[in-house]
C-alpha positions in Angstrom: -27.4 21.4 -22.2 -27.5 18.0 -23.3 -25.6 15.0 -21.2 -23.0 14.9 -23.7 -21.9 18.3 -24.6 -21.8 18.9 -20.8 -19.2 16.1 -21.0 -17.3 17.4 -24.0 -17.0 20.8 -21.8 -15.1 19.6 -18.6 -11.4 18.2 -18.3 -10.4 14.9 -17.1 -13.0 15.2 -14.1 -15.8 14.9 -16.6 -14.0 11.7 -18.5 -13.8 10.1 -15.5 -17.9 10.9 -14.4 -18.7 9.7 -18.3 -16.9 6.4 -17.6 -19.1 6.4 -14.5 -22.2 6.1 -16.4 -21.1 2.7 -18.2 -22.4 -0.3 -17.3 -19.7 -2.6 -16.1 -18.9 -1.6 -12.2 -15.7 -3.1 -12.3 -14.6 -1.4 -15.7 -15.5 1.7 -13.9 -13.6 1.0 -10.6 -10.6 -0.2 -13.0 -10.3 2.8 -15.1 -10.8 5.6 -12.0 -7.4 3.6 -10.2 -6.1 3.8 -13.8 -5.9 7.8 -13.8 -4.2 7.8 -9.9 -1.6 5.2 -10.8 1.4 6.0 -9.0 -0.1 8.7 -6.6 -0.2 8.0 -2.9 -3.1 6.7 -1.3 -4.0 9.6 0.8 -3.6 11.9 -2.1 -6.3 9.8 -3.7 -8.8 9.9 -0.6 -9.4 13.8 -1.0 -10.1 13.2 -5.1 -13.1 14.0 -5.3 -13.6 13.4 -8.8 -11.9 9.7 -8.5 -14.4 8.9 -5.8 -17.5 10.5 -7.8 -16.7 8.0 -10.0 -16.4 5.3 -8.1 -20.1 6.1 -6.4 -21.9 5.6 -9.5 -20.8 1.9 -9.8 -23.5 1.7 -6.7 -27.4 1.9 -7.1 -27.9 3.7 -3.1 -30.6 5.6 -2.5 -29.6 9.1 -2.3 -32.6 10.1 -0.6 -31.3 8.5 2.8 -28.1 9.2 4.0 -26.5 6.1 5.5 -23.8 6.4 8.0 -24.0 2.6 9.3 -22.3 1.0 6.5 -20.3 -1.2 9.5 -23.1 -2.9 9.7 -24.4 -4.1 6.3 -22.9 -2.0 3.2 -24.3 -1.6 0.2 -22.4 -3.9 -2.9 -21.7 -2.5 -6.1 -24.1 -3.1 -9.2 -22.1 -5.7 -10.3 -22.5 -8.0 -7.4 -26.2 -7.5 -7.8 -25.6 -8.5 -11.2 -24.2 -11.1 -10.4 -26.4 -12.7 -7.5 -29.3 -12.3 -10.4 -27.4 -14.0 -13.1 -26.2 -17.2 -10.7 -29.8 -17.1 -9.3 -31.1 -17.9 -12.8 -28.3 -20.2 -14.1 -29.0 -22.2 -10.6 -33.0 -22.7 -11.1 -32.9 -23.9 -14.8 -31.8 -27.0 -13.1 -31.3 -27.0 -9.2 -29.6 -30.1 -8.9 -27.6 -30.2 -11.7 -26.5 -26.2 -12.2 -26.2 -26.1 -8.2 -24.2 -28.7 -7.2 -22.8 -30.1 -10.5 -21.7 -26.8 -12.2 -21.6 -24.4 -9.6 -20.2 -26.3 -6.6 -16.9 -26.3 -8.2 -17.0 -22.8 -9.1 -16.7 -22.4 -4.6 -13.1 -23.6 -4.4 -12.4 -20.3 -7.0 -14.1 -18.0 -4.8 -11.9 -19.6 -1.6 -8.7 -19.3 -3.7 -9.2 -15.6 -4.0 -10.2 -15.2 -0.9 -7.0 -16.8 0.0 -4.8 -14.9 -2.1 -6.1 -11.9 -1.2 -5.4 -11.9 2.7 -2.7 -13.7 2.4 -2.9 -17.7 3.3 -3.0 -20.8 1.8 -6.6 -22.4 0.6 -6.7 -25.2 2.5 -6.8 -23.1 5.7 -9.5 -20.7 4.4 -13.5 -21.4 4.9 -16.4 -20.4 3.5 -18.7 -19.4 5.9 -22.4 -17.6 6.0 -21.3 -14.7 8.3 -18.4 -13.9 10.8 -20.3 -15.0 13.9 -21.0 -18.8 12.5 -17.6 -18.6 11.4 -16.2 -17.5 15.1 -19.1 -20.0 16.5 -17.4 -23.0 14.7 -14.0 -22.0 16.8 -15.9 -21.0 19.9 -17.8 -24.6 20.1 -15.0 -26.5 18.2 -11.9 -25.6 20.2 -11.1 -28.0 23.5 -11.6 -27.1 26.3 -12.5 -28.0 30.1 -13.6 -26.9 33.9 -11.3 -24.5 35.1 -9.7 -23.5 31.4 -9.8 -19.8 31.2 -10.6 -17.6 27.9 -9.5 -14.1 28.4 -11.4 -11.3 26.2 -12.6 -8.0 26.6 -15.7 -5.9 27.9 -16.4 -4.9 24.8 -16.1 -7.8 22.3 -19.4 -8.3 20.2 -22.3 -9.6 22.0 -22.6 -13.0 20.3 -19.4 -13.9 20.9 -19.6 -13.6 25.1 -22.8 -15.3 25.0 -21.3 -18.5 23.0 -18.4 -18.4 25.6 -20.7 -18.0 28.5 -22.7 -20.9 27.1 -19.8 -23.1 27.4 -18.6 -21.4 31.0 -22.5 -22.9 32.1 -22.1 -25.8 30.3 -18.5 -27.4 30.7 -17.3 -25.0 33.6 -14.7 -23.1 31.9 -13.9 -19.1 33.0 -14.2 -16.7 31.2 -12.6 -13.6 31.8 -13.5 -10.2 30.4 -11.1 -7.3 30.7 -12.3 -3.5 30.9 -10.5 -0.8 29.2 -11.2 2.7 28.9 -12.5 4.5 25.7 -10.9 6.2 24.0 -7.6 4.2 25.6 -4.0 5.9 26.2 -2.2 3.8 23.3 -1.9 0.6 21.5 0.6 -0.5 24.2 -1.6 0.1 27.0 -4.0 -2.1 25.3 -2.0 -5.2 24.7 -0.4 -4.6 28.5 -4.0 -4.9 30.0 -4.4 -8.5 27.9 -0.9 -9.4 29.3 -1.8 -9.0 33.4 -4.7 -11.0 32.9 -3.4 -13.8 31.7 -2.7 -16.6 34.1 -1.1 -20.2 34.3 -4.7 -21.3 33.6 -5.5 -19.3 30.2 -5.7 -21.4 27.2 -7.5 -18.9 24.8 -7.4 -15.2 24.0 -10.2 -13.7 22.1 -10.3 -9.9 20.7 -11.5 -8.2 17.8 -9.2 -6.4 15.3 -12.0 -3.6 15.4 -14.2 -3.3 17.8 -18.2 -2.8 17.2 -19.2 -0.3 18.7 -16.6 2.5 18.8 -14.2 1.1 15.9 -11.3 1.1 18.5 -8.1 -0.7 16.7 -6.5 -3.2 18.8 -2.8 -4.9 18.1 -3.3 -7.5 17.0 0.0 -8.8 15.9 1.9 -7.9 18.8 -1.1 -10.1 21.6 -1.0 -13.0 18.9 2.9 -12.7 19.3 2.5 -12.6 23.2 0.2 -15.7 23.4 1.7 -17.9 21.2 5.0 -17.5 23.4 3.2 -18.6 26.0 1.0 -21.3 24.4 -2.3 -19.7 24.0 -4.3 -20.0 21.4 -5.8 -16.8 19.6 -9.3 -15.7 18.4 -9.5 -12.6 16.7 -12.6 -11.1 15.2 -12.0 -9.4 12.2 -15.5 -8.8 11.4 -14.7 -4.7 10.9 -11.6 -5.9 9.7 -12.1 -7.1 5.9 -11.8 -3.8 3.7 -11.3 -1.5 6.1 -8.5 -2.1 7.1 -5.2 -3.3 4.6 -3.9 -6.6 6.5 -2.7 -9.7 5.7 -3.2 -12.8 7.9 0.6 -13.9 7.6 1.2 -11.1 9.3 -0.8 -11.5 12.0 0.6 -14.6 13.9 -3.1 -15.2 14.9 -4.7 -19.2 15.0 -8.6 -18.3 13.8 -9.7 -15.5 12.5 -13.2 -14.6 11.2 -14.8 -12.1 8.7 -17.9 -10.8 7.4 -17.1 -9.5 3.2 -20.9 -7.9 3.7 -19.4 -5.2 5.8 -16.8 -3.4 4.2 -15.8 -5.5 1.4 -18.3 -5.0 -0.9 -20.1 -9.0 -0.6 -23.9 -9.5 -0.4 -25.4 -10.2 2.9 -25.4 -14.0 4.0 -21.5 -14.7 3.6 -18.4 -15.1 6.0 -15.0 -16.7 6.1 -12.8 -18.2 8.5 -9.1 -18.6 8.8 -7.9 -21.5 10.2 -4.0 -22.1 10.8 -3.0 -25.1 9.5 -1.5 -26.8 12.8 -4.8 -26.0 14.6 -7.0 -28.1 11.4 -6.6 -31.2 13.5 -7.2 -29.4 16.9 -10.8 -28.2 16.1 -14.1 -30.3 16.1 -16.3 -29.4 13.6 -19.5 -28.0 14.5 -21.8 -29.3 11.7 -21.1 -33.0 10.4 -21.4 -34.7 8.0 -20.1 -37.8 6.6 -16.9 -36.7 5.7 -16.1 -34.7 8.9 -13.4 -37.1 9.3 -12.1 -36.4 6.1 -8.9 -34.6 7.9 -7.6 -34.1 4.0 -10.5 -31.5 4.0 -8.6 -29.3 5.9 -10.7 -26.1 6.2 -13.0 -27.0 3.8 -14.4 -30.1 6.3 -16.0 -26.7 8.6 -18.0 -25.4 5.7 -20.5 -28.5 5.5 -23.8 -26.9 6.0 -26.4 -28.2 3.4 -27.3 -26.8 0.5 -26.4 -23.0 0.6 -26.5 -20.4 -1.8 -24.2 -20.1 -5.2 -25.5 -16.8 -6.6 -24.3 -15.0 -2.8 -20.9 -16.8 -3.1 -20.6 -15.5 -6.6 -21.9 -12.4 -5.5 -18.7 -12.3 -2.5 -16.4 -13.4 -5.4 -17.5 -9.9 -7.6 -17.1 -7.9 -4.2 -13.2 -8.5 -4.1 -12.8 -8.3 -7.3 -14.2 -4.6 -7.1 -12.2 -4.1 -4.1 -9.1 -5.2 -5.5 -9.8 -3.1 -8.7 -9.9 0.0 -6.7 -6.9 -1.0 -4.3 -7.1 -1.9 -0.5 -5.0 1.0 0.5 -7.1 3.8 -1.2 -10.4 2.0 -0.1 -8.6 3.0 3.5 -7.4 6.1 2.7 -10.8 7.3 1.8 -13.2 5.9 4.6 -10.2 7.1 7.1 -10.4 10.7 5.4 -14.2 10.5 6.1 -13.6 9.4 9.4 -11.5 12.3 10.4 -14.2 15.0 9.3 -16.4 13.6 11.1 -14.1 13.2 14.5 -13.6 17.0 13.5 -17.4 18.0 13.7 -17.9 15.9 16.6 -14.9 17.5 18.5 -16.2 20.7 17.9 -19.6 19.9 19.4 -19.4 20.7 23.4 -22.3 17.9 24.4 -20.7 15.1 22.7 -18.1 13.2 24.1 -16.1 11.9 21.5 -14.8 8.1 22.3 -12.5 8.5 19.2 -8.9 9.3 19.6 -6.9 11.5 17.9 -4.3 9.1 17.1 -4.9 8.2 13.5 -3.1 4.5 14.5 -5.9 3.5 16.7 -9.2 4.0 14.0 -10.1 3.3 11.0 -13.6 4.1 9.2 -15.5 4.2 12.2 -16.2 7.5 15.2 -18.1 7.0 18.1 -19.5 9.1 20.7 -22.0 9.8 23.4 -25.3 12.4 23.6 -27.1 13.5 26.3 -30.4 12.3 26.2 -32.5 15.0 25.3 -30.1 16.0 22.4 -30.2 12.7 20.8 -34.0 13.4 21.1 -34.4 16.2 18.8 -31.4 15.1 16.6 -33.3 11.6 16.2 -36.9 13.0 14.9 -35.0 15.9 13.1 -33.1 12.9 11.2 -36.2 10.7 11.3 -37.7 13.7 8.5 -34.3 13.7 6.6 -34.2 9.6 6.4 -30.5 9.3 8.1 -29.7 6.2 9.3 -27.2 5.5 11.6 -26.3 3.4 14.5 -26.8 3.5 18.1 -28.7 5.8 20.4 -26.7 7.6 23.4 -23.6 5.8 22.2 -23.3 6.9 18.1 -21.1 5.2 15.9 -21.1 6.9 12.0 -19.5 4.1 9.5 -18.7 5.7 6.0 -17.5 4.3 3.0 -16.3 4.8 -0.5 -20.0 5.8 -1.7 -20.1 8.0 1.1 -20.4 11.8 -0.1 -18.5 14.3 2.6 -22.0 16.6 2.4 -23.4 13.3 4.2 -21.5 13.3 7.4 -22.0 17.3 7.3 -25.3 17.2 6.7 -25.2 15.0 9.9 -23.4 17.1 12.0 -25.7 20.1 10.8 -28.4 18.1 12.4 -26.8 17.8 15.9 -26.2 21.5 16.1 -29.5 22.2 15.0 -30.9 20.1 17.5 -29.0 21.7 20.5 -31.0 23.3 23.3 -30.5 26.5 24.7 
């Protein structure tokens, strides 16, 4: 049969797979939300037709299932379209397309960036990932001896070593609070960041989503707490861009970085930072130049950092646009959909121990849990032959996303119970 009477032959489902095969990304995105107008997002996240669609605006390799998407996720075709076509546009002429045509063409991409999370411009940054971006806080903010940064056991790596670096350097304490996994409730949560804090805290730094097992904190409610008493707040919203619907006005935060790479669609090698406008003036910028005095800047004087690349801020630019084209809340609906088959296949597996709760309030896209060693033996060299790729070892976190197929994470689960002994 050939490709087009197979297409003639099916109902709306096939319409929307033929518009799949076109060869604008973001047409294809636009015209799938098109035929759900009006229907709830969770409705949407079990369409499996609307999602086929959306798939084949992505060039993934479907010989390897990938289930780390929280860490680097594949972009759309038309953010690889457009990396190539700024790429060539910015070597006809280097110093004349780079800086003289496409420089401008930045303060478009920080507008919509902007726009979309809900702040003005002029406290928005561009940065090269969420770590720089939380780096330029971390090493910008003052602070001295005996100042104390509360955070948790479980923040990302980077993050405690830049604080420990100034704890060696400049004497301030850093505190790091434990709490357990999968935790009670969102309430328990902020209460533990609340009996830490002492006359002597001056910063509180948490992530929004945390790395490893994708536990959702409060965010509003410990920005709310801290600002009552003074304290400034860092939160890491480097799982937070595109996974989660949000917008920054609603946080109460003071800084907030993000990575687009992750979950928002963006090329590798791009970041922002959120910077509320009565801390501009408080924070020293980390890279300067000759206008880091240039206070009229405003965010803009913390993205100084030498020639960078046009074609990957383009590229971020065409990664909203595609998330906006399918809508934040579906783009949630569906990864959270994945996410609870997969906590469901992982509760029904005796050796794991799931560090996921059940409360659909406190996860998002990501399930974690733990595997005896010699389980997570076999599994790995059984997934090794089937080229899965996921992340951790013992501790397993799985990180769909809208390209995800639900055969993936069963396949995966398959695996486990294959690899059980005895």
């Amino acid at each position: 049969m050939q490709r087009r009477d197979l297409f003639k032959n099916v109902t709306q489902a096939g319409a929307l797979v033929s518009a799949a095969f076109q060869n604008d990304a973001l047409l294809r995105a636009q015209t799938a939300s098109q035929t759900t107008f009006g229907r709830p997002a969770d409705s949407v996240a079990v369409d499996e037709d609307f999602w086929l669609n959306i798939r084949h605006a992505f060039t993934v390799d479907r010989n390897l299932i990938n289930l780390n998407n929280g860490g680097v996720s594949p972009s759309p075709k038309i953010v690889m379209e457009t990396e190539k076509r700024y790429l060539e546009i910015s070597n006809m002429g280097p110093s004349h397309f780079m800086w003289g045509v496409l420089g401008p063409e930045i303060e478009t991409v920080r507008r919509r960036l902007a726009r979309s999370f809900g702040c003005d411009t002029e406290e928005m940054a561009i940065t090269r990932n969420a770590s720089e971006a939380l780096e330029i806080v971390q090493l910008g903010m003052d602070l001295k001896a005996g100042d104390e940064v509360l955070t948790t056991n479980q923040d990302y790596g980077r993050m405690i070593t830049t604080w420990e670096q100034r704890s060696r350097r400049e004497g301030i304490v850093l505190k790091q609070i434990p709490f357990p996994v999968p935790p009670p409730s969102l309430d328990d949560l902020a209460e533990r960041i609340e009996r830490a804090i002492t006359a002597k805290t001056k910063v509180i730094h948490i992530c929004h989503v945390t790395n490893r097992t994708g536990q959702v904190f409060p965010v509003r409610k410990i920005c709310q707490m801290a600002r009552a008493r003074g304290i400034e707040t860092v939160v890491d919203g480097a799982h937070m861009h595109g996974q989660i619907p949000f917008r920054i006005d609603e946080l109460e935060c003071d800084f907030l970085a993000g990575s687009p790479h992750k979950w928002l669609f963006a090329p590798p090698g791009c970041g922002l930072l959120y910077i509320r406008d009565e801390m501009l003036d408080r924070l020293w910028p980390t890279i300067t130049t000759e206008a880091w005095t240039n206070r009229g800047l405003k965010a803009a004087r913390f993205m100084q950092v030498g020639t960078n690349s046009r074609a990957v801020l383009e590229g971020m630019g065409a990664g909203i646009r595609f998330a906006q084209a399918i809508g934040a809340e579906r783009v949630f609906g569906r990864i959270h959909e994945l996410a609870r088959r997969a906590r469901k296949l992982a509760a029904g597996i005796p050796e794991l121990e799931l560090l996921t709760p059940e409360d659909d309030r406190l996860y998002g896209g990501l399930v974690a849990f733990r595997m005896p060693k010699p389980l997570f033996e076999a599994f790995a060299k059984k997934a090794a032959g089937e080229k899965m790729w996921v992340y951790g070892s013992l501790l397993m976190r799985i990180a769909t996303h809208v390209h995800t197929r639900p055969q993936d994470v069963e396949r995966f689960f398959e695996l486990i119970r294959a690899s059980r002994v005895g």
